[in-house]
N, C-alpha and C positions, 0 to 999 in steps of 0.2 A: 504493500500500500504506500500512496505518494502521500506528502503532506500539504499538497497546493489546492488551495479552496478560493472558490471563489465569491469576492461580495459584494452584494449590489443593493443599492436603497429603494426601497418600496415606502412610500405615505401610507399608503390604504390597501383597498381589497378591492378598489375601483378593475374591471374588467381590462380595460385598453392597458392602462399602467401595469398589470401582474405578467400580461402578455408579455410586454417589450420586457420585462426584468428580470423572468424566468429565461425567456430568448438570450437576455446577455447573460446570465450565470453560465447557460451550455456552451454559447461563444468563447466566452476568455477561457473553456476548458477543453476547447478544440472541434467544439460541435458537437452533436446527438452520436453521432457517428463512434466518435469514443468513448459512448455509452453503449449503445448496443447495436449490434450488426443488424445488416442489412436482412433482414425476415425472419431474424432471429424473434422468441418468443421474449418477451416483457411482462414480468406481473409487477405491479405497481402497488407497491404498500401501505395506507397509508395511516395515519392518525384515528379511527372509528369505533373509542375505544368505549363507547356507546351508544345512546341513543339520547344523543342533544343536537338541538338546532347549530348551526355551526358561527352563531352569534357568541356564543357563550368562550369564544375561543380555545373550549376544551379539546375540540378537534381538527385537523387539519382542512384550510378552507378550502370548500370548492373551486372556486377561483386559481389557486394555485394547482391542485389538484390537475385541472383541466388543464392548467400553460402545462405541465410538464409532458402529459400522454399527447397533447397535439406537437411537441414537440417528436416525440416518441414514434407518433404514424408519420413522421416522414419517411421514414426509415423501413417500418416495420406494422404490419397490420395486428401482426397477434398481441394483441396490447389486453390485459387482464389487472382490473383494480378490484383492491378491496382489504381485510380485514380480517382479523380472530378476536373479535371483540370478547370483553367480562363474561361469563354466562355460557350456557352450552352452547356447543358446537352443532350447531343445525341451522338449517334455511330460513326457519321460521324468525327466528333471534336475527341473521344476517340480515333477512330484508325488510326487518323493522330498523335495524340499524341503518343500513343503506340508503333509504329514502327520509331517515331522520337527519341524519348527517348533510346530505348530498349528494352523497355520490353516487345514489342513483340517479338522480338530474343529470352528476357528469358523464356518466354510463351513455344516457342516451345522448347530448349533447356533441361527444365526442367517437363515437362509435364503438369503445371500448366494452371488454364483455364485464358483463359482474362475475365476481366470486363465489360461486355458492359449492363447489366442490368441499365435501367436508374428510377424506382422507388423511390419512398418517402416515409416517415416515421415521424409522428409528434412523438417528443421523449417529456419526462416529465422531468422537472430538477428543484422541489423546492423549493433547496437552491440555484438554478440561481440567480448572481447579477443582469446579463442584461437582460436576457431572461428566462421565467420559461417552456416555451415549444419553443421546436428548432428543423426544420426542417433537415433533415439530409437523409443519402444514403439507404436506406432500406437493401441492398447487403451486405455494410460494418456491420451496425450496428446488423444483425440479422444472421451475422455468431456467429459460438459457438465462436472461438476466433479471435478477432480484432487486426493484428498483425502489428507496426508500425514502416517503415522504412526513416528514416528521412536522412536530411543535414542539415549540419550549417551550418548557412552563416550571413552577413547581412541581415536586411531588413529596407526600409529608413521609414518609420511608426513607427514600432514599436524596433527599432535597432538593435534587431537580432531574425531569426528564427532557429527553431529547434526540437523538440521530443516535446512540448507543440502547437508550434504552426503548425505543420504538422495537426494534426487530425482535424483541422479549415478547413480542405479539404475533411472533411466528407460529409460539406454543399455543397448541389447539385448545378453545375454551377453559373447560373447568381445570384441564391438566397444569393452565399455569398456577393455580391455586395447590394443586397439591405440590406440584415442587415446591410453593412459598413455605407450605409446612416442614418440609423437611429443610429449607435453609433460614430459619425465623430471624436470626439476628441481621441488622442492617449489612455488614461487611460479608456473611455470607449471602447475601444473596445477591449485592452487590458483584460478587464474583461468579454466581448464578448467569447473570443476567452478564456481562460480558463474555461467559461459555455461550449463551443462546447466540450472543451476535455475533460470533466468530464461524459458530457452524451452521450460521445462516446463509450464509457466503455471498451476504449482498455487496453487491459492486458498485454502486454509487446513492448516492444520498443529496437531499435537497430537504432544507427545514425553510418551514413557514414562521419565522419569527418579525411575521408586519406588528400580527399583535403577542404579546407572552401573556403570561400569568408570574405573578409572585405572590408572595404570603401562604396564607397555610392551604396549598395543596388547590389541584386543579377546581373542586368544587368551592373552595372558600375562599378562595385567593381573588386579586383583582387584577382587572385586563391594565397594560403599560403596553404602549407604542415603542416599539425599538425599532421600525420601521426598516427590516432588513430581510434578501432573501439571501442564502449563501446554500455552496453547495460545495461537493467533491468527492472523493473516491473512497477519504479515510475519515471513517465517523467520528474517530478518537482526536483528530484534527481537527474535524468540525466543531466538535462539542468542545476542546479549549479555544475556540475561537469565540463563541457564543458566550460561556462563562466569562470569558476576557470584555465581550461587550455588556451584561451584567454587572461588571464593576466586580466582579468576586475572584478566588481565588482556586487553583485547580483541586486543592481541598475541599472545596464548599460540595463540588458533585462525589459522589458515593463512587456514582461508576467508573467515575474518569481516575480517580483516587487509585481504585482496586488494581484499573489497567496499569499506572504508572509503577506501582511496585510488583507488579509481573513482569514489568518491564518491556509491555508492549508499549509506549507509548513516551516519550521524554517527558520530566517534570515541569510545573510552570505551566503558564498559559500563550507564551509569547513566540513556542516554536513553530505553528505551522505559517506556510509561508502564502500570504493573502495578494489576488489577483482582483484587481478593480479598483473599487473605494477606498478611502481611508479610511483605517480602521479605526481612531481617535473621535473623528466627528458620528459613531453611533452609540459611543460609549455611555451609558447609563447610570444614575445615580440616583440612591435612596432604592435600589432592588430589595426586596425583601423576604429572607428564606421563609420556612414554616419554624414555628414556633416550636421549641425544644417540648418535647412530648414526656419526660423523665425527669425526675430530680437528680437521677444516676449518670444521664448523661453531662452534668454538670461537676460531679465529683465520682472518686472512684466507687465500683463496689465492695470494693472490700472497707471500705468506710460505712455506705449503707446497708448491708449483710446481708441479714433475712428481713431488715426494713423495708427493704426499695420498693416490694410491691405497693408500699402505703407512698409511694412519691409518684408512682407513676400513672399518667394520666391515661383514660380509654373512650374508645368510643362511646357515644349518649345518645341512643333514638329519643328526636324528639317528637312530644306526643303534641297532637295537634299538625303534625306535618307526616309522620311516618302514616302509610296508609296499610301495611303488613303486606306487603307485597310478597317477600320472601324473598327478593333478590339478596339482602343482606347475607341470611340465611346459607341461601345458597351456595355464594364466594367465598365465606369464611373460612380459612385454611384450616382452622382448628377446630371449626365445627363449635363455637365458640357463643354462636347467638341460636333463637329460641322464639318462636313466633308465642306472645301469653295475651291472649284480653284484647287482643287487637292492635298491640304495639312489639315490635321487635325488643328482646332482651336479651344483655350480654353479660355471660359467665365472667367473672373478671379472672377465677384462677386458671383458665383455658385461653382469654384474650392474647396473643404477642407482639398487639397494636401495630399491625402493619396499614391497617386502616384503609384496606382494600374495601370495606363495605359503605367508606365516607365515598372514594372514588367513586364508586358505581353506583352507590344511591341517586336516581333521575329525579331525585324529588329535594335533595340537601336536606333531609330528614336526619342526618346522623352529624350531631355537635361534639363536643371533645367534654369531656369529665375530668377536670382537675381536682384530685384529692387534698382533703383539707392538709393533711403535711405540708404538699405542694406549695398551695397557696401561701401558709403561714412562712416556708421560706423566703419566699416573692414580696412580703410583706414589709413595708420599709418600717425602720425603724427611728423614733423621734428622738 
């Protein structure tokens, strides 16, 4: 993988403007063409990580979506977009997702096919940390080129996602929940989710960062203009590039962190080498991660002991919004919530607050519960 990315400024998600901006990222990186051959096949991955209007900037926008695959049929007809969104793996979930999102719009709009193939594929990866074989989309993985459309944003687990941890959506539905149970702590799964994108073997990458998200977590967080689209070959490149425009540190990401002490990737945010814009004038200030979820992550545990359960904060269905849907239910790696009286309820000795059930809540029905320890830490004193 190279580290040359390319960046270009976007205002908006205006139609004409995403065309010419998507057209120059592929430009300064030599054309569609060293993307993908000429009738080779294309699946297009993108952001659809449920079923929200694409207002909400939780997922990747149509608008971009569309500049990239009309880029794409120049070349090549066999153009396939889509998804392994939260939730099971079947049609029915996909094409509520699909036409929630977009991307069935872009489907038809640009002639591309949808995804509804729901297949598996045990993949081989043995220089995996976590995992040396990993299940994944059969569709995505065994196109000629795996093509990946991300967002930035926060995410309250691992602090932010983006172009590394998109293709963690290669994993078919409910399977990525069970891996989350078997890797719970943030670093392990961290290192999870950089096995997924390695043995995803996608070959180029494009994030939609006109709008991001910051603060706590895709649902809670609030939309910021960074008003930029970038792209390139090495995700690990992308995503210190992005972090660097955030004003943060190549610390602040979980995954970029993981990679750098495996030594895929050099330390710092200042290595990959940027083709376009200046990188200075899209730089950001006042981003704001998610709010530390633990009193332990703040000190060690062997200070807090067998206390720490009483600092750490969990998920809180709330009543008057939760409608008992059962998606919570459902995603929870640890099997952890509990449909009672009409409102979801969460075990706290089973909880490992990954807060997959805050993500995927379509309703923002799940708030955060700070335990009174917590609090009375946070407490200023007079």
């Amino acid at each position: 993988m190279q580290d040359l990315i390319a960046l270009v400024g976007c205002e908006d998600y205006d139609e004409r403007e995403v065309e010419e901006r998507v057209t120059r990222a592929f430009d300064l990186l030599g054309g569609v063409e060293n993307v993908v051959g000429r009738g080779q096949s294309a699946f297009v991955k993108v952001n659809a990580v449920m079923a929200v209007a694409p207002e909400t900037g939780i997922v990747t926008n149509p608008r971009v979506t569309a500049a990239v695959i009309r880029q794409l049929k120049k070349v090549t007809d066999a153009v396939v977009v889509g998804d392994s969104p939260g939730g099971p793996y079947n049609r029915t979930l996909l094409r509520r997702v699909y036409e929630k999102t977009g991307v069935a719009d872009v489907a038809r709009e640009t002639g591309a096919e949808l995804a509804y193939g729901t297949g598996t594929v045990e993949v081989s990866l043995p220089e995996g940390k976590a995992l040396k074989r990993i299940t994944l989309c059969r569709e995505m993985v065994e196109a000629d080129r795996l093509i990946s459309v991300s967002k930035f944003k926060t995410h309250r687990y691992l602090n932010l996602t983006g172009p590394i941890k998109n293709l963690y959506g290669c994993v078919p539905g409910l399977t990525k929940f069970v891996y989350h149970s078997r890797f719970e702590k943030p670093r392990e799964f961290a290192d999870l989710v950089v096995d997924v994108h390695l043995a995803s073997g996608a070959s180029f990458h494009l994030v939609d960062a006109v709008e991001v998200i910051d603060g706590d977590g895709s649902k809670r967080g609030d939309k910021k203009r960074m008003g930029v689209i970038a792209a390139g070959d090495n995700a690990f490149a992308l995503e210190a590039l992005l972090v660097r425009l955030a004003g943060l540190r190549a610390s602040d990401s979980r995954v970029l962190s993981a990679a750098v002490e495996r030594g895929i990737c050099p330390e710092g945010v200042d290595w990959p080498s940027v083709l376009g814009e200046e990188t200075e004038q899209f730089v950001m200030s006042g981003f704001r991660l998610p709010e530390k979820t633990t009193f332990g992550e703040r000190i060690p545990a062997s200070v807090t002991g067998h206390l720490s359960r009483a600092f750490n904060a969990i998920p809180l269905p709330l009543a008057g919004k939760c409608t008992a849907c059962g998606t919570c239910a459902e995603v929870c790696p640890r099997g952890a919530i509990a449909l009672k009286s009409g409102l979801a309820r969460v075990d706290r000795s089973r909880c490992i607050r990954c807060f997959c059930c805050s993500e995927l809540c379509e309703f923002q029905a799940i708030g955060l519960r700070k335990p009174l320890l917590a609090r009375l830490a946070r407490r200023p004193t007079i």
